[in-house]
Every structure is written in C-alpha cells, then in structure tokens.
C-alpha positions in Angstrom: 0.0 0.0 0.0 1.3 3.5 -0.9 2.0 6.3 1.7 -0.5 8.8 1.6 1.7 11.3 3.2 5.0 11.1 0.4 4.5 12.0 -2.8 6.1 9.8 -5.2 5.1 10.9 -8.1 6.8 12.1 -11.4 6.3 13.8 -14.6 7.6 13.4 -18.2 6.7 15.0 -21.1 3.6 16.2 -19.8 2.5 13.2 -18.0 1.7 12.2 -14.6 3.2 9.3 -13.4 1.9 7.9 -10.0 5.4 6.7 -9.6 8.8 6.4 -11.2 8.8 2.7 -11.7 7.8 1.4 -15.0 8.3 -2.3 -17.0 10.8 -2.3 -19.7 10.1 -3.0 -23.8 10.0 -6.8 -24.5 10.0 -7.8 -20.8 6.2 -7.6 -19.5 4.9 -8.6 -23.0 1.9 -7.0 -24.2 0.0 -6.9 -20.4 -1.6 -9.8 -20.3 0.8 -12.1 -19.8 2.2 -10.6 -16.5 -1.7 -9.9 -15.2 -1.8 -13.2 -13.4 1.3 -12.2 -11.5 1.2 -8.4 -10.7 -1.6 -5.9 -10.5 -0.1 -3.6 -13.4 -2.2 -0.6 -11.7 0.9 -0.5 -9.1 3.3 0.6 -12.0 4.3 4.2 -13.3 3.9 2.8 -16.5 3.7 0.0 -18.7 6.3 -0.3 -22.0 5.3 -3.1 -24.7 7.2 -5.2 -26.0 8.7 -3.3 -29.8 6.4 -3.3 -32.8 6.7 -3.0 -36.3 4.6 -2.3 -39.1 4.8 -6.4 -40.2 4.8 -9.3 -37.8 8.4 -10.7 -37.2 9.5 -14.5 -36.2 12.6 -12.5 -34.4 16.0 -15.3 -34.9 15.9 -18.7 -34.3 17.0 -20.4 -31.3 18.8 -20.7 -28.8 17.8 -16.8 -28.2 18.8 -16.5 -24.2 22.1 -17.6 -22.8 22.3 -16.9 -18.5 25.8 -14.8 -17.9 27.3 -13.9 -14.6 25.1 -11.3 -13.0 23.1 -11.2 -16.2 21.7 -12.6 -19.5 22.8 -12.3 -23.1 19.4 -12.0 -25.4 18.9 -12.4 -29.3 15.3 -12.6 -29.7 15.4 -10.1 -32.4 12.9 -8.2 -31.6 9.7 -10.7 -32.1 6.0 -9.3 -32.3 3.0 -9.7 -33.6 3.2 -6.6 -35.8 0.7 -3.3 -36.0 -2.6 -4.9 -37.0 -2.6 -7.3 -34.7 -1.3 -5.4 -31.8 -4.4 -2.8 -32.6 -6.8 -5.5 -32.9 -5.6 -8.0 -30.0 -3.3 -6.5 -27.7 -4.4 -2.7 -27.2 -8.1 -3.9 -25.9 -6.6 -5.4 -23.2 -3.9 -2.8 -22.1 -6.9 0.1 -22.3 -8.6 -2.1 -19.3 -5.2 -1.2 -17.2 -5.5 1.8 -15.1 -1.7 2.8 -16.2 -0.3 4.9 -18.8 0.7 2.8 -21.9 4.1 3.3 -23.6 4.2 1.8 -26.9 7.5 0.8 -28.0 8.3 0.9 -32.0 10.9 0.5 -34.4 11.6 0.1 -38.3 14.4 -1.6 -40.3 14.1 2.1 -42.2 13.3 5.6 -41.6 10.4 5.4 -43.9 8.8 2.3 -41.8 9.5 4.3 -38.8 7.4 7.2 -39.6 4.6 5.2 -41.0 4.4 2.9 -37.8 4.4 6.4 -35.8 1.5 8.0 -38.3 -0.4 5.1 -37.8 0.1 4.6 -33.9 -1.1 8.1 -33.6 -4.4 7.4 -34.4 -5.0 4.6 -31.9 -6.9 5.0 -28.5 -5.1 4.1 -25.3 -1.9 5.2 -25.7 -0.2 7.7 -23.7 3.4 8.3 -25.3 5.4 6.2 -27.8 9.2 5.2 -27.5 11.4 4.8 -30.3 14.2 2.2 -30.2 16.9 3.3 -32.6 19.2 0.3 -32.0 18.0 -1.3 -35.1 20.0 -1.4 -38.5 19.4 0.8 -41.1 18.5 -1.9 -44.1 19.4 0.8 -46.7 22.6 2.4 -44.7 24.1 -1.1 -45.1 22.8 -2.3 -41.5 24.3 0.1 -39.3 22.4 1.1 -36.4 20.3 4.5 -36.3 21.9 5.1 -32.4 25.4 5.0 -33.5 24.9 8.0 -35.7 24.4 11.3 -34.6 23.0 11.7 -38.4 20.6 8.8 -38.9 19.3 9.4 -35.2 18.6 12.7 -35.8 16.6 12.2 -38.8 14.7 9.6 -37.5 13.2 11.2 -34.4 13.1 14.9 -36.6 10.3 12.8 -39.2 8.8 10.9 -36.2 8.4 14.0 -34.1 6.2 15.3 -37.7 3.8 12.7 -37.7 2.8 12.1 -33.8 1.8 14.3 -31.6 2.0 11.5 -28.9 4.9 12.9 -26.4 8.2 11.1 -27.5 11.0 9.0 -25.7 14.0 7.8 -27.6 15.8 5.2 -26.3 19.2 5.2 -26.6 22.3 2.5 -27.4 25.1 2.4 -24.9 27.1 0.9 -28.1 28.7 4.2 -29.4 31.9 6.7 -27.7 29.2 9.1 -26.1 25.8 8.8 -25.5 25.4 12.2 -23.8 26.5 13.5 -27.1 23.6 11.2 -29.1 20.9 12.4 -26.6 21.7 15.8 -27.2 21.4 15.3 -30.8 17.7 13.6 -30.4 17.2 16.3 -28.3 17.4 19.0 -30.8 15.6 16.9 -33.0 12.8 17.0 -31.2 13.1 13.9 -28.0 10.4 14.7 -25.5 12.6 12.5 -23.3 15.0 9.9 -23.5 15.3 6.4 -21.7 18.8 4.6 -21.5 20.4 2.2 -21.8 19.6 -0.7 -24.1 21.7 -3.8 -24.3 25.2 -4.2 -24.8 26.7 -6.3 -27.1 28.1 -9.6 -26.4 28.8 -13.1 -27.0 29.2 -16.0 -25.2 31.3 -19.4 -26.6 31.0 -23.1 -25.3 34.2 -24.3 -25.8 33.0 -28.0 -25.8 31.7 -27.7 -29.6 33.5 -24.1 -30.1 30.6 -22.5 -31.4 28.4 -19.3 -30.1 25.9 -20.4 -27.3 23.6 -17.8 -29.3 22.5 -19.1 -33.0 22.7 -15.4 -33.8 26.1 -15.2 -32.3 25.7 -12.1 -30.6 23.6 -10.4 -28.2 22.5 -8.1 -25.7 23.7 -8.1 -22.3 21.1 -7.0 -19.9 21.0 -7.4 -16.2 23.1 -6.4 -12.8 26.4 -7.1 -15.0 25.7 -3.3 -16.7 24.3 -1.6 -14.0 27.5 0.5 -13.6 27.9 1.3 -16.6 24.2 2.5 -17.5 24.2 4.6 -14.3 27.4 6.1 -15.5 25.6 6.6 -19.0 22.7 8.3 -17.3 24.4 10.6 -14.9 26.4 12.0 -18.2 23.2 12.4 -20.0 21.4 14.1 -17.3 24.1 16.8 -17.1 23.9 17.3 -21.0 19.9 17.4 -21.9 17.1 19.2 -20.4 14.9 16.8 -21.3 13.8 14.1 -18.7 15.8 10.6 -18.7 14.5 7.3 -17.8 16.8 4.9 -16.5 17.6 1.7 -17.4 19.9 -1.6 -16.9 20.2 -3.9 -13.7 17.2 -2.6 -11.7 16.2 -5.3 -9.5 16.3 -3.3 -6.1 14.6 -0.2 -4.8 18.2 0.4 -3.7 19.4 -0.1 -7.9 16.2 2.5 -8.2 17.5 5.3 -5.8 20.9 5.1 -7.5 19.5 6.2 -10.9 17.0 8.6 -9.4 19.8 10.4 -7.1 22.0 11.0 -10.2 19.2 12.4 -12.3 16.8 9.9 -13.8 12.6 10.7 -13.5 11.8 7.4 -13.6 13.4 4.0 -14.5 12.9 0.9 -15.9 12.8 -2.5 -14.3 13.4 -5.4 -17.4 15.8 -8.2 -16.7 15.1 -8.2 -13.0 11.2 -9.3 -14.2 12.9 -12.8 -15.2 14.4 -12.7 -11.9 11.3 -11.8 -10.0 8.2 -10.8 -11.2 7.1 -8.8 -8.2 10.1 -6.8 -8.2 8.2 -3.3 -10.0 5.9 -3.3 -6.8 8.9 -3.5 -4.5 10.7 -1.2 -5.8 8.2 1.0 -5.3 7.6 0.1 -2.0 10.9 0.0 -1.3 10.9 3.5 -3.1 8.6 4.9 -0.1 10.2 3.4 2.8 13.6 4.8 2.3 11.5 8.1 1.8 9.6 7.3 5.0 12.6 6.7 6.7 14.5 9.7 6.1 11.3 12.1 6.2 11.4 12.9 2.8 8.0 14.1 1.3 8.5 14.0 -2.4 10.5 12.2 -5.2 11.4 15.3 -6.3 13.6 16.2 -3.3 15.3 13.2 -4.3 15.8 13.1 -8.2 19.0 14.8 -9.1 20.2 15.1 -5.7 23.6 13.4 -6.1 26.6 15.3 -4.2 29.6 16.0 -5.8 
C-alpha cells in the first residue's frame, strides 16, 4: 500500500506518473501475460514489448544464454506486428489503469514514420518510445543510435507525424551517449530512456561455437548496471529533457541510484525474469527509504547526487 503522506510521483513529457517505476520494452509482454502475476495498476507505466509495421518471427533459437550477473538475449525483436497489436493487444492494455508506452521501431526511416503516423491514431496510448538500436536496411545495417546523423533524422520525421509525447531510447554501443541524446534532443526527443543492451557473446568451448544461433547479443542485467548509471548521470548533465533509466534494476536500492543521479523514472526489465514482483517492491521499497529519512517528495530526491 502506498504512503498517503509522500508523494512519489513524477512527470515526463507532460505526464503524470503515480510513480517512477515502470516495465521495460520486451520484458512484461503485451499486459496480459504478467496480469496473473502483478496488478499492473501498481506501475508508473507499462512499455510493450517493440512493434513494427509487419509481424516478425525475431531469430531462431537458442535466443537467451544466463551470464554472470546477467543474461545475453537475441530474440530479435519478435511481435506480432501493428494490426494485430491494434486489434488483439491494445483492448486489453486500455482495461489497465496505467499509462501505456508503446514501443516501435523500423528496419528504415520510412517504416518508422509510417508505424508512428499510424500509432497516432489509436486509443489508449499515452506516449510512444522509439528504439533506434535497429540497423538501417538501406545504410548497409548500421544502427540508427550509433549515428548522430541517422538518429537525428529519425526522431526529426517521427516528431512530424505524432503528436504523442516522444521517448528515444538510446544504445550504450557508441563513444558518447550524452552527445547522441543531445542530438535527439534538438531533433525534437520529449525524453530519452537509456540504456539498451550491450553487445556480447558468449562461446562453449565443448563444440567451439556461439551459445547464441545469432552469435551475438544483448547483455542486460546487474552485470551493466555500472555502466548505464554512469551513461545516465552524463546524460542528465547534457539534456534538459527528462531521462529514464535503465539496466540492472532489481532493487529499490538499484532505483534510488539512478534517481539520485538524475533519472525521472526507470525501468525495471531483466530483474522481471528474476522476480516478477520486483516493480511493486521497488516502489515500495521506493517509499520506505523516503519514510525513513522524512522525505515528502520524489522530487527532493531526483538529481540530488553530491559531488
């Protein structure tokens, strides 16, 4: 049960948030699949897992490898696709008393601002979040969030079709991110959320091949919390925009971390796999450490790192 008395609230791009704990993109699914486990009302906000305009099988298996402290994923990005996530997924997520994130992306910029026209004419939805990570089919597969270029472009022609408020999430695969969030920034980023995966591989050196069919991977999971809290506090200090914090949250003390150098809210995705019920300790956890110290509102506690 929430504390009447603190005020954990947070706001982003003109929302509300009851509080600063949200689900990551391809971790909770579509909703549904989580409602059996946690009450989704509890969240800040719910992220879906990534659509495109055309359903995608993602890569064939094996697509998850466990790593110390972490996991290396290559689902490559599986959905159902736009129809179907209209027609079958977004009745159920308007029954959830939480603000909806939808999470998109496109293997060009043309499919990216055709899903983005199209998402903005469907109910329910409360802000959109682009994942640039993906390769540019017609830039010879290099991925929009390593350049400053691309990245801008995409989010400029997004930003031109949607008037949806807009998060970018960002790579931690390229020399500075604080750099590339500035660059979305100017381009027209309501916000930006950070990090995504990092790139890895893992070998079995019985048969001396990659444990992943795809090779590669994303490493998510304690193993880069470090390194996305570094990410985040550099961003902070660069944008004006809000950030949203991601990688390794499992903890309401991983939470705090991310808040106290900047973040408005964070995301919990690995540590779902971990424990499902994690979101609604965190924010518990959240309120006790605020109960504890006598601190009235999240506010008084985002940014407040000491140098």
């Amino acid at each position: 049960m929430t504390d009447s008395a603190i005020d954990i609230t947070t706001s982003i791009a003109g929302i509300t948030f009851k509080n600063p704990v949200m689900v990551a993109s391809g971790t909770f699914g579509y909703g549904e699949e989580y409602s059996d486990v946690i009450d989704a009302a509890l969240l800040g906000a719910v992220v879906t897992k990534g659509i495109s305009l055309v359903p995608s099988p993602g890569n064939p298996p094996p697509r998850i490898v466990e790593t110390p402290s972490g996991m290396l994923n290559a689902i490559g990005l599986q959905n159902v696709g736009f129809d179907r996530f209209v027609g079958e997924k977004m009745p159920f997520l308007r029954q959830m008393d939480v603000p909806v994130i939808v999470n998109f992306y496109g293997s060009t910029i043309e499919e990216y601002v055709e899903l983005a026209g199209k998402l903005n004419d469907v109910e329910g939805i409360a802000a959109l979040e682009a994942n640039i990570s993906c390769p540019n089919i017609k830039a010879g597969g290099i991925s929009f969030g390593t350049d400053p270029e691309m990245a801008s472009r995409v989010v400029r022609e997004v930003r031109n079709v949607t008037e949806f408020p807009l998060i970018v999430k960002l790579t931690p695969n390229v020399t500075d991110i604080a750099a590339m969030a500035g660059c979305v920034e100017e381009a027209g980023a309501d916000a930006v959320s950070l990090i995504n995966t990092c790139t890895g591989m893992v070998i079995d050196i019985e048969t001396r091949k990659a444990k992943l069919a795809n090779t590669t991977g994303g490493l998510s999971g304690p193993a880069i919390r470090p390194i996305a809290l570094r990410m985040v506090w550099e961003t902070v200090k660069r944008v004006s925009i809000p950030v949203i914090g991601i990688g390794g949250i499992l903890t309401a003390d991983d939470a705090l971390q991310f808040l106290i150098a900047g973040a408005r809210a964070v995301q919990i995705g690995t540590g779902l796999f971990v424990d499902p019920e994690a979101p609604q300790k965190v924010v518990e956890g959240i309120e006790a450490y605020m109960r504890s110290r006598g601190i009235g509102a999240l506010e008084d506690i985002i940014g407040s790192l000491e140098n």
